[in-house]
TIMI-2910 file (N, C-alpha, C, CB; in pm, 1 decimal, decimal comma, always signed):
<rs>
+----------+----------+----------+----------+----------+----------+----------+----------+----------+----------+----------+----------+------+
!      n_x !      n_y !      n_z !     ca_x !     ca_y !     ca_z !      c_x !      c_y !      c_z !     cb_x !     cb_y !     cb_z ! resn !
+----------+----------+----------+----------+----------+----------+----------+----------+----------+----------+----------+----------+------+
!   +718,6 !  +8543,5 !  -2092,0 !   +720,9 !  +8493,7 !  -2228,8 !   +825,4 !  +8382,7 !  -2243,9 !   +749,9 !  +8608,7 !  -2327,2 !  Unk !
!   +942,0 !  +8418,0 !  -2237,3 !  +1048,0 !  +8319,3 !  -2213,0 !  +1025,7 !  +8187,4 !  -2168,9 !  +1126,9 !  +8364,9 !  -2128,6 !  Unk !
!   +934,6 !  +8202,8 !  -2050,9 !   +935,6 !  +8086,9 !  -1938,0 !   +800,2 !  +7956,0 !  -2027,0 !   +863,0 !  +8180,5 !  -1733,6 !  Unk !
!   +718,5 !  +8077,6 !  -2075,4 !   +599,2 !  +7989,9 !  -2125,8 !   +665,2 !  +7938,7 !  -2244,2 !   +450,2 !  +8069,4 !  -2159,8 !  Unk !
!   +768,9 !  +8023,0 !  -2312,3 !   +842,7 !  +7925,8 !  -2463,8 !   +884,0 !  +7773,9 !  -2386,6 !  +1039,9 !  +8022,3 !  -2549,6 !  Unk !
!   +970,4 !  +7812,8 !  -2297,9 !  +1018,1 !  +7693,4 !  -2235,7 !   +963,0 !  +7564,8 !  -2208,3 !  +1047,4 !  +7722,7 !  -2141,1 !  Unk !
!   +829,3 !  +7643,5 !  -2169,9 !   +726,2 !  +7522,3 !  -2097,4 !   +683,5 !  +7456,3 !  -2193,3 !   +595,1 !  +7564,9 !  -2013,9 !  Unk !
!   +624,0 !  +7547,9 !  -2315,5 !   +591,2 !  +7445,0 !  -2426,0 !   +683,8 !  +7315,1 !  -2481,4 !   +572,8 !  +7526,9 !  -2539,2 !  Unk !
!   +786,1 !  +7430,1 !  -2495,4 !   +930,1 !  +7331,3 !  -2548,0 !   +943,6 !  +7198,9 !  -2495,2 !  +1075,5 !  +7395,2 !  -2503,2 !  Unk !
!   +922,2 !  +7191,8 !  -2368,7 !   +943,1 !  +7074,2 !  -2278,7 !   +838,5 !  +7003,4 !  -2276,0 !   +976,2 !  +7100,8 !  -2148,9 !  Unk !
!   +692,3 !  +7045,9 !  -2255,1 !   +582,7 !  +6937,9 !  -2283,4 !   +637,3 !  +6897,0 !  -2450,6 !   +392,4 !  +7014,5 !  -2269,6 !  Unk !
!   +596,6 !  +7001,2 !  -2521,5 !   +634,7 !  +6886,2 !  -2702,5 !   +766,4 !  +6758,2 !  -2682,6 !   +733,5 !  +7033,4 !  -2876,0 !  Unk !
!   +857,6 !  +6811,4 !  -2640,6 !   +940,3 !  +6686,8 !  -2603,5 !   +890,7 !  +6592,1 !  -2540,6 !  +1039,3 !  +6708,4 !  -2534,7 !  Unk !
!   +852,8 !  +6604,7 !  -2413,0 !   +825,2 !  +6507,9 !  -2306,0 !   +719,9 !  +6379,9 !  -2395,2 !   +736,3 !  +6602,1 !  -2158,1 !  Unk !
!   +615,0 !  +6488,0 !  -2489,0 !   +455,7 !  +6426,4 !  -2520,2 !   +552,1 !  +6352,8 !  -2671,0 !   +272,4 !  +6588,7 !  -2559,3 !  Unk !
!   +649,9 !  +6357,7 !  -2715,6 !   +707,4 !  +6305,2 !  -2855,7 !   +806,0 !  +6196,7 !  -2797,4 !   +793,3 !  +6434,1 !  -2960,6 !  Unk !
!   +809,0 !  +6186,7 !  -2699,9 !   +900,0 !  +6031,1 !  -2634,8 !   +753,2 !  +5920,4 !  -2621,9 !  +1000,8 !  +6065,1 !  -2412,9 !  Unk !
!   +671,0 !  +5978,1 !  -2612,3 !   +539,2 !  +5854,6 !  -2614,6 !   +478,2 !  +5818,4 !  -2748,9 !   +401,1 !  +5906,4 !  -2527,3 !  Unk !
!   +485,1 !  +5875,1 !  -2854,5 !   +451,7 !  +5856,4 !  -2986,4 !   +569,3 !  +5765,3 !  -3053,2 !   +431,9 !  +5998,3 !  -3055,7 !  Unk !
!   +720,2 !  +5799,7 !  -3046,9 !   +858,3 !  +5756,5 !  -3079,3 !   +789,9 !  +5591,7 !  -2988,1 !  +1027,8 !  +5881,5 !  -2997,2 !  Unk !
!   +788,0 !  +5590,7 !  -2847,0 !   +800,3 !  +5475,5 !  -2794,7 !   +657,4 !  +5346,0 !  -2832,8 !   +819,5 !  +5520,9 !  -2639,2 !  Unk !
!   +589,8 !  +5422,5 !  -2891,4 !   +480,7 !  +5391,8 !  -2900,1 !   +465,4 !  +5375,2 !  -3060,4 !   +399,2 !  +5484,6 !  -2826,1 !  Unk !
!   +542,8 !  +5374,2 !  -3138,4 !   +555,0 !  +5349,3 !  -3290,8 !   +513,4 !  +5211,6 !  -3336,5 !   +700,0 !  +5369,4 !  -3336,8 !  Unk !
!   +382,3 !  +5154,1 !  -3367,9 !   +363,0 !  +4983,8 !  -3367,1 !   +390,6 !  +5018,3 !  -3542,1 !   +163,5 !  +4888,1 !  -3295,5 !  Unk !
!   +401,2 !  +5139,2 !  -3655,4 !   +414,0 !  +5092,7 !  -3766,4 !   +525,2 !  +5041,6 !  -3874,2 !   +365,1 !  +5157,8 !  -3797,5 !  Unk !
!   +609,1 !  +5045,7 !  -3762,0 !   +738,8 !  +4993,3 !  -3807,3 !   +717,8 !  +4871,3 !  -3827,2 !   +849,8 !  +5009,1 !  -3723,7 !  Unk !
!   +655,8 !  +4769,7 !  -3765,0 !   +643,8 !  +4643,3 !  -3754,0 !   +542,7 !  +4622,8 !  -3856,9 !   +614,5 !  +4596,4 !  -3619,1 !  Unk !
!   +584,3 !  +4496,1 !  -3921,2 !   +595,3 !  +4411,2 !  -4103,8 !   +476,1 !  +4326,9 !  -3998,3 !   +807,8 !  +4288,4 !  -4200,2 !  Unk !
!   +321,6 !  +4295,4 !  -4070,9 !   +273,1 !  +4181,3 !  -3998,7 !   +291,2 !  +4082,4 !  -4105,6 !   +123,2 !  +4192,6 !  -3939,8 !  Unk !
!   +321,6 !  +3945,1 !  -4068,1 !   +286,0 !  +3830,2 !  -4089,5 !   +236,0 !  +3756,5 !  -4031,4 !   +340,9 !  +3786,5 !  -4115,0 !  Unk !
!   +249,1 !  +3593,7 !  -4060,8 !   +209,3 !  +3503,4 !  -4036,5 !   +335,5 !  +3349,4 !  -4027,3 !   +101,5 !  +3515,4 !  -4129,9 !  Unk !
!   +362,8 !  +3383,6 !  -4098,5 !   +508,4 !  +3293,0 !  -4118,1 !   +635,4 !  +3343,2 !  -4161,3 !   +493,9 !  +3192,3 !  -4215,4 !  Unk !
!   +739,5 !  +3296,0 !  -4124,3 !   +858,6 !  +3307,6 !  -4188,6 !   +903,2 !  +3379,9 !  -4320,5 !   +884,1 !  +3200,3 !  -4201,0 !  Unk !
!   +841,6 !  +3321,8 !  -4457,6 !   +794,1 !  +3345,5 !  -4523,1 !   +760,8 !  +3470,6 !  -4563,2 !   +743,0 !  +3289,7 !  -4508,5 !  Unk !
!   +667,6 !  +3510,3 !  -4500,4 !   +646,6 !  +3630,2 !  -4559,4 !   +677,0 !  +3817,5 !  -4542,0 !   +541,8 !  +3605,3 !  -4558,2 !  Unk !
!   +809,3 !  +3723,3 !  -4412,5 !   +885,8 !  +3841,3 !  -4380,0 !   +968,4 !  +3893,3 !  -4499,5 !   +976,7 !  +3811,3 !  -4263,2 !  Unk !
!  +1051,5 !  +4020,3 !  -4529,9 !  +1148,4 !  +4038,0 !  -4609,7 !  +1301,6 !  +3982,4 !  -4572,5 !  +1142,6 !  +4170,3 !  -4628,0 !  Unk !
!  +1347,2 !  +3904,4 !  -4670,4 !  +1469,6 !  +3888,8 !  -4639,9 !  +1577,8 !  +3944,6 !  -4612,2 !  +1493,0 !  +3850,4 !  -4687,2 !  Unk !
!  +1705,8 !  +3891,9 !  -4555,1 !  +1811,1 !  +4009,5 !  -4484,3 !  +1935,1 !  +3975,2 !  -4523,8 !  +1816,9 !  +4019,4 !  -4316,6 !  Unk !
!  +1990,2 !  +4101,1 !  -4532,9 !  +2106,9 !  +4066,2 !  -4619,8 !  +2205,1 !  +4002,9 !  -4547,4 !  +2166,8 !  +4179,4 !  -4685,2 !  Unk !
!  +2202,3 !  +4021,7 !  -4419,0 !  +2303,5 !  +4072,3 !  -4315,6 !  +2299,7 !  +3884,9 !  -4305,4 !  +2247,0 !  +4210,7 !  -4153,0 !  Unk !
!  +2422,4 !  +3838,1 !  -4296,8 !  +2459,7 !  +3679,0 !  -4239,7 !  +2479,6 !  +3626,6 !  -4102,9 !  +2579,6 !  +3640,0 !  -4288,3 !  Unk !
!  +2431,2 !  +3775,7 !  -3988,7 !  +2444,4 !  +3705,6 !  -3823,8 !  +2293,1 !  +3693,1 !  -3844,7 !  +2513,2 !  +3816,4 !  -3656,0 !  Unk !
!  +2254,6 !  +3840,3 !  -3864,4 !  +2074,7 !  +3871,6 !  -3843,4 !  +1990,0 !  +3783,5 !  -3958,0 !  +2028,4 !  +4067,5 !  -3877,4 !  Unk !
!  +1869,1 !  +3752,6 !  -3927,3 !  +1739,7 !  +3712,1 !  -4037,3 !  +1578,9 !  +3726,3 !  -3963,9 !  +1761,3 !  +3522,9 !  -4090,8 !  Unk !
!  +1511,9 !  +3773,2 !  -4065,9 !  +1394,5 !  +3794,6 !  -4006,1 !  +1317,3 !  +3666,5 !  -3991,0 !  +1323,0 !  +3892,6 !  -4077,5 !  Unk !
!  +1232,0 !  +3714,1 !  -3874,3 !  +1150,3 !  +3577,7 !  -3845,7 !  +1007,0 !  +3633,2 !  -3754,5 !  +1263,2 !  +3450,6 !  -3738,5 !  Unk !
!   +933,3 !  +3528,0 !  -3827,3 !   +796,9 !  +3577,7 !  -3753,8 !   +762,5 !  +3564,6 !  -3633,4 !   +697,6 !  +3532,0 !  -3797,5 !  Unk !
!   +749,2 !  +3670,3 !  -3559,6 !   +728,1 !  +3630,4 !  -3380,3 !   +611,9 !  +3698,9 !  -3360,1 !   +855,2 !  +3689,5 !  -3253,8 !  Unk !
!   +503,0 !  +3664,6 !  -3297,3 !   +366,2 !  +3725,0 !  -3276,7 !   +351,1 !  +3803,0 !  -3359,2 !   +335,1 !  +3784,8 !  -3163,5 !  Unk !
!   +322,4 !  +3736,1 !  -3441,5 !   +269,6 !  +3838,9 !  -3616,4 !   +345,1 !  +3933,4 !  -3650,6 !   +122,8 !  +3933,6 !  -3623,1 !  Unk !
!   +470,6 !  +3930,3 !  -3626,7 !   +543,8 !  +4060,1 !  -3661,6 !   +663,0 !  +4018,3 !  -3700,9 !   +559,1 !  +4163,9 !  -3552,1 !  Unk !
!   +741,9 !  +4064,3 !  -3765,1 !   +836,1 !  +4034,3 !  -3874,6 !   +974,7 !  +4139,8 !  -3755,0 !   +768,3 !  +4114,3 !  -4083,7 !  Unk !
!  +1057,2 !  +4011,0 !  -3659,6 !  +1144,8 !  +4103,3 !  -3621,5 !  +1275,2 !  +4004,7 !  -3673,3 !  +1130,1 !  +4153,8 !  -3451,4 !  Unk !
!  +1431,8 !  +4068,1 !  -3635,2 !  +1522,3 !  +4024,4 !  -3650,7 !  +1592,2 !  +3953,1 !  -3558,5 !  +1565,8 !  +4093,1 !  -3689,6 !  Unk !
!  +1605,5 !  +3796,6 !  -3567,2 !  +1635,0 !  +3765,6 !  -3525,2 !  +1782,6 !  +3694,2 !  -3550,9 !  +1549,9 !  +3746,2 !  -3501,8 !  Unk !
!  +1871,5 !  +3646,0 !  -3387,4 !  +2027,9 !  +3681,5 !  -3389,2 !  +2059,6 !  +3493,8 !  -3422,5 !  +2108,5 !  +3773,2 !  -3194,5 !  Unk !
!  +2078,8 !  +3526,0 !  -3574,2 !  +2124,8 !  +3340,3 !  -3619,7 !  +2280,0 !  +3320,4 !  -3611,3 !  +2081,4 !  +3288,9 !  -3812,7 !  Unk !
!  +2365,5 !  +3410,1 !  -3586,3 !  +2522,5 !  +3329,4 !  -3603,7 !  +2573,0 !  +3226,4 !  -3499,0 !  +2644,2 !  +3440,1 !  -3599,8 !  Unk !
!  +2621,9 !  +3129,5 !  -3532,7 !  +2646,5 !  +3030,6 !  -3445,4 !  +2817,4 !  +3067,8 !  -3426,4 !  +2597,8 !  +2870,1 !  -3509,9 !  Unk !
!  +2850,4 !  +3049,0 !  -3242,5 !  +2971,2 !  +3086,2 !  -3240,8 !  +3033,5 !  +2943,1 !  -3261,8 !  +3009,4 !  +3169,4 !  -3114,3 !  Unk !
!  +3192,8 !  +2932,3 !  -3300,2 !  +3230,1 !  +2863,9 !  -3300,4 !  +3302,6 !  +2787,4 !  -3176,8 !  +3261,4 !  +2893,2 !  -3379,7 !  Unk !
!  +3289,4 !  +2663,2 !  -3157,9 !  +3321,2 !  +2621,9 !  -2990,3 !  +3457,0 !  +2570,0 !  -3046,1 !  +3201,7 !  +2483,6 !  -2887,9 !  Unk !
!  +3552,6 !  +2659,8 !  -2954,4 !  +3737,1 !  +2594,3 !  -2942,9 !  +3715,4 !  +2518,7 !  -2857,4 !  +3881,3 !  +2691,4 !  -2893,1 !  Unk !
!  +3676,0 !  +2496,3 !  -2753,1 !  +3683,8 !  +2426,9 !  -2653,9 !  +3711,5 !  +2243,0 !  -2691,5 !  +3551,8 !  +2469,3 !  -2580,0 !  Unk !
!  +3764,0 !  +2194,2 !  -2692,6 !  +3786,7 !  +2062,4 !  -2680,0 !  +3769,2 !  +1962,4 !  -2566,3 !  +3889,1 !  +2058,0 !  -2707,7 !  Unk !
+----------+----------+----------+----------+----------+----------+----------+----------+----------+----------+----------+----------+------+
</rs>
């Protein structure tokens, strides 16, 4: 009994890392820029990349270098 709790236990895990990795409904579709949601955040902003609305990294570092 024990052993078969176990076994289940471990397939439901194993089989819920492929659904988690496999999540496409998180992703916003668009088409442009535009019609992503805006971001509050001032490094990050969304941007349309193959129809999908991800975040992309806008802060520009500043160059000391002379």
């Amino acid at each position: 009994m024990d052993k078969t709790l176990k076994y289940m236990y471990t397939l439901i895990s194993f089989i819920s890392l492929f659904f988690i990795a496999k999540n496409d409904a998180v992703y916003i579709k668009c088409k442009t820029d535009a019609d992503c949601p805006k971001s509050e955040s001032t490094i990050f902003a969304m941007k349309c990349n193959n129809y999908r609305c991800i975040y992309d990294y806008i802060h520009k570092r500043n160059s000391y270098a002379t």
